[in-house]
N, C-alpha and C positions, 0 to 999 in steps of 0.2 A: 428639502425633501417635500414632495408632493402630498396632500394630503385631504381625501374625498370630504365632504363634508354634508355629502347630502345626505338627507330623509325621505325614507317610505312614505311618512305625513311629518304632519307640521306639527305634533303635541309637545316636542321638544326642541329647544333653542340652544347653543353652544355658549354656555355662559362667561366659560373664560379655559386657559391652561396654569397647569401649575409647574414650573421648570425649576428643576436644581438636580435629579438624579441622574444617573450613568448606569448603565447598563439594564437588565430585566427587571420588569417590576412583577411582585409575588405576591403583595396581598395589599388591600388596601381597606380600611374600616374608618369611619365615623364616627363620633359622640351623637347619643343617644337626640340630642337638641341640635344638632349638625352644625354647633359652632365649630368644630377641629374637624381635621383629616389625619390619619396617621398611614403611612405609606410604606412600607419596608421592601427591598430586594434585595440584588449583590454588593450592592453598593450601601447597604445599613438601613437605617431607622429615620424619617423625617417625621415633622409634624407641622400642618398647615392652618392659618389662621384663613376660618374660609366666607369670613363678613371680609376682608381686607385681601384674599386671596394671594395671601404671601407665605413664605417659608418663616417658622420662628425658631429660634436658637435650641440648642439641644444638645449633648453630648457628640463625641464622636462614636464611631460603631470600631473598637478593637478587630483587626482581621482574625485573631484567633477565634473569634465567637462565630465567624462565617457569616454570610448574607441573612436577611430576615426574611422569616418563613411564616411565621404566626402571629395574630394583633388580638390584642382585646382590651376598650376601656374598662375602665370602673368608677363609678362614681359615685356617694355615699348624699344619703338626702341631706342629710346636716353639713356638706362640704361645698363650697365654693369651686375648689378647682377639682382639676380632673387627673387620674392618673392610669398611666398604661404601661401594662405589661405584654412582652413581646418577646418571642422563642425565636431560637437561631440554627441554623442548620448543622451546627456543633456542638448541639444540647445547651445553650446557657438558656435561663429562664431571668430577664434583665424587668426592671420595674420602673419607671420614670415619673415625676410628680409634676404638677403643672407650680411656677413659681413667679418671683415679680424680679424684676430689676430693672431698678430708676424708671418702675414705672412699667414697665413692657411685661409682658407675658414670654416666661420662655420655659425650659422643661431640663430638670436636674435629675441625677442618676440617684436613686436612692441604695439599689441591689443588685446583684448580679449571684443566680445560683447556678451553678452547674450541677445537674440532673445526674441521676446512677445510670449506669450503662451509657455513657450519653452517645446521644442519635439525634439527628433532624427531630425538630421539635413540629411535630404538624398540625397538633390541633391547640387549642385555648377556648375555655368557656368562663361565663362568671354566672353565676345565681345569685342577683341583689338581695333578697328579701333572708337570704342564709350567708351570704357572704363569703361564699365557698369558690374556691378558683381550679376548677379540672384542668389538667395537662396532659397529653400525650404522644409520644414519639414514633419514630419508623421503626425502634428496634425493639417496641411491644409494653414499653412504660406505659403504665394508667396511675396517676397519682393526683391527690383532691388537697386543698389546700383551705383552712378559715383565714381570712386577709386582715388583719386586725387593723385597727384605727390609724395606724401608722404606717400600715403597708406592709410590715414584717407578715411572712408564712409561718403557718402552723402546721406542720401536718396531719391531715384527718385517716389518710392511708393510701399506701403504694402496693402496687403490684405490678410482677409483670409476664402478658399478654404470649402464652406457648402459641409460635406458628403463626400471631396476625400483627399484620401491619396497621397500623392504627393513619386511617388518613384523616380521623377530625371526632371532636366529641362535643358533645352538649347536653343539655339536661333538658329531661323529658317531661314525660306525665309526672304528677303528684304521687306516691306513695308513702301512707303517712303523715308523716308531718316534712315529708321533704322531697325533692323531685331525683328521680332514677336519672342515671349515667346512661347515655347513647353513644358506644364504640362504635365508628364507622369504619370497617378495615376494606384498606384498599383495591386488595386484589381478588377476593373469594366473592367478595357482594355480599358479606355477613353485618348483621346489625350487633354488637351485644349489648343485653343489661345488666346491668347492677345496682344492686342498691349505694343511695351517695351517702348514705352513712358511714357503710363497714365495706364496700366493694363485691358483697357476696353478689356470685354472678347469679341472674333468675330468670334470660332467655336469651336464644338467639332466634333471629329473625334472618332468612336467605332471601333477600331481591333477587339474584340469578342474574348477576354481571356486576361490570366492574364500578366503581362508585365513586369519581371524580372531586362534588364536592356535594355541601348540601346547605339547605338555610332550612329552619325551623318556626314554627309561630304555636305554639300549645294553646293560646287563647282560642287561633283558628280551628287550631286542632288539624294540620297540615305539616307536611313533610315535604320539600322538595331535595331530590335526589340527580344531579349529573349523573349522566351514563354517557360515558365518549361513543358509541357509536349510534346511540340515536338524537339523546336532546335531555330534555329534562322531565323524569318522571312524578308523578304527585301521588301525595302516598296518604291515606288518614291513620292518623297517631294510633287510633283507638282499637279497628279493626286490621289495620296495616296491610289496608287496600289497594292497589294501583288504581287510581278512578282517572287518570287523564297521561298520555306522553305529549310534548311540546317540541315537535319537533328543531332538531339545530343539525344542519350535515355537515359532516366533515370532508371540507374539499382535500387536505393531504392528507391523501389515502394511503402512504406511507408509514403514516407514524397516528394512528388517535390518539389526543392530547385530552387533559381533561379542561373542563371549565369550570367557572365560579359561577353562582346561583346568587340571586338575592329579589326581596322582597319589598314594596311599596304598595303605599299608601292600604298600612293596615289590611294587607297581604291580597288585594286587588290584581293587582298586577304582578308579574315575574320577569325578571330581566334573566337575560343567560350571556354569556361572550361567546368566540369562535374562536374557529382557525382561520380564519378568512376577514377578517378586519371588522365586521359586523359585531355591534352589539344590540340585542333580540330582547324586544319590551312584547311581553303574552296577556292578554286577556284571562287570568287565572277559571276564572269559571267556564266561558266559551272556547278556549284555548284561542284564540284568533292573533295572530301577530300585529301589533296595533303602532308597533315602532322599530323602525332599524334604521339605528346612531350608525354612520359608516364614520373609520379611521383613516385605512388604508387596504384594499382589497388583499395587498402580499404577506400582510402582520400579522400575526398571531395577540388577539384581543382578547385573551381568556383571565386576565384581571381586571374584576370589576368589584364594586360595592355602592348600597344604593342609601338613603337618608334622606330627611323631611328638613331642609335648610331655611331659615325664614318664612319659613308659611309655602316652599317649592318642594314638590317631588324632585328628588335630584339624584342623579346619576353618574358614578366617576367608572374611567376607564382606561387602562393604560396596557400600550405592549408587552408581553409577556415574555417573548425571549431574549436568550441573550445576545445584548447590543451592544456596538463598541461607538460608544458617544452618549451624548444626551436622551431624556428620554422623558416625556411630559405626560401629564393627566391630564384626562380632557376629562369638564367640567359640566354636564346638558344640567338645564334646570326645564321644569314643565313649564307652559306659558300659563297665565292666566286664564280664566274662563271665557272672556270674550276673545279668546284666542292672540293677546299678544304678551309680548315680552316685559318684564318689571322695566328694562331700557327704553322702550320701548312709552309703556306710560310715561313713566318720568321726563321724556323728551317730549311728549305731544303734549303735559302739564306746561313743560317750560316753555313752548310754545302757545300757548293758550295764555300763558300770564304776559309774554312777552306782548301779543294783539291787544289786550287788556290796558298794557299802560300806552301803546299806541294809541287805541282809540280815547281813552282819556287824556292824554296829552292834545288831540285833535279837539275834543271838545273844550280845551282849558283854551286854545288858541281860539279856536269859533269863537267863544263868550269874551274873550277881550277885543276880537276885531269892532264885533256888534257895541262893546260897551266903548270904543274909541269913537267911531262913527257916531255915537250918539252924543 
């Protein structure tokens, strides 16, 4: 298969693919340090080592649990390894740990819950600093979880959600001594709140369309909001302002899809996917289109996720529907500031050492001819 690779500019370079899934891929997330990838579709749950850019060992994904729909790490400051909990479009709520054998890095099953009323699981949040893990499904579950030291769930409380689709949740402003719940429901364009204490609802907020996906930064104090038919709107937390849309069109005009949202370089920048094989890096403040990673013009690129890998802005992005074959992530990382690639250096070092022991080998031969002749 054919496969475009150009750029609008040059601020990003194609760093590598990552190959083992089959069919759509649905969500894709990072470690906070961008050493893992966790990758989920129809085809289950992967996880990638992405200094070494390979697949590492894992469970299988059971087909009763259905494809993977929701990621989210966690990681505790006193822990070494890392561990991910990931929803399935048949309500399981599954939990994996990172572990060693002979040496290698791979990732073991610790849990598997299946959720009340179960439904596609579509959102997943965590709160480090409280340790609390939100969930929520298509069929209006909102339920909060404390993650205790071994990964067991506690539950802090359930409810569930008359009339909304819940398409994603996350924790918001501080209230308290603890930050409010953000229900993003799919189809109304409603925000709701509640407290992450006890669930008591204590606003709703109406965008006024539909609301695809969204990425968050409280520090920013910024909202970014997918809306299929224009692009990506920016929202402030505080006043819950519309101050900027970004635009993305949707060329099949058929069917609008939604996209993924994500954030770089300490919320600088905004990536969005398509329908159209394009994924769309924005200028958050001037809204300006600064980058477009092309895939394939006929794909649907609306899974992406972004992360700070080795000191690289980095950028993953895979085909979203469903495909009957193989199916990869493409890898961009940012180049460096004199504008070239870590490959890139690395090969004009070894280049430079390699003249290096040329020309000192030339001068070890010069000094002995001189010192024969004499």
């Amino acid at each position: 298969m054919f496969f475009s690779l150009r750029r609008k500019t040059s601020n990003y370079f194609l760093h590598g693919k990552l190959s083992g899934h089959s069919g759509g891929i649905e969500r894709l997330r990072a470690t906070e340090d961008g050493r893992l990838l966790a990758s989920g579709g129809s085809d289950g749950t992967k996880v990638w080592d992405l200094g070494a850019m390979r697949q590492l060992g894992s469970p299988g994904s059971p087909a009763l649990r259905g494809g993977t729909t929701a990621l989210v790490w966690i990681k505790r400051d006193d822990e070494v390894s890392e561990a991910l909990f990931y929803g399935t479009e048949n309500g399981y709520l599954v939990c994996w740990r990172e572990a060693k054998q002979n040496g290698i890095a791979i990732f073991v099953e610790l849990s598997s819950v299946h959720l009340a009323n179960p439904a596609e699981i579509t959102g997943l949040a965590f709160d480090a600093p409280t340790n609390r893990l939100a969930v929520c499904h298509r069929g209006g579950l909102l339920q909060v979880y404390v993650v205790a030291n071994d990964m067991s769930l506690q539950n802090i409380f359930s409810i569930m959600l008359e009339e909304i689709a819940p398409r994603a949740v996350a924790f918001g402003p501080i209230w308290g001594n603890q930050r409010d719940l953000l229900v993003f429901s799919l189809y109304d364009g409603h925000i709701y709140t509640f407290r992450g204490n006890n669930g008591t609802a204590v606003g709703d907020w109406d965008i006024g369309g539909m609301i695809g996906d969204i990425a968050i930064d409280n520090r920013k104090n910024v909202l970014c909001i997918d809306e299929p038919s224009l692009g990506t709107n920016i929202y402030r937390l505080d006043d819950q302002a519309c101050v900027k849309t970004l635009p993305v069109s949707a060329k099949k005009k058929e069917q609008k899809k939604t996209r993924q949202v994500g954030l770089l370089e300490e919320c600088k920048f905004i990536v969005s996917g398509s329908d159209h094989g394009v994924v769309y890096v924005f200028n958050r403040r001037s809204g300006a289109t600064v980058d477009e990673l092309r895939v394939h013009p006929s794909e649907y690129v609306q899974t992406i996720a972004t992360a700070e890998c080795a000191g690289f802005s980095t950028i993953f992005a895979a085909k979203s529907r469903d495909l009957a074959g193989p199916n990869e992530i493409f890898v961009w990382r940012k180049k460096s500031k004199d504008g070239r690639s870590l490959a890139n250096m690395v090969f004009g070092m070894f280049i430079s050492l390699q003249l290096f022991f040329v020309a000192a080998a030339v001068v070890v031969v010069y000094r002995n001819f001189f010192t024969i002749r004499m």
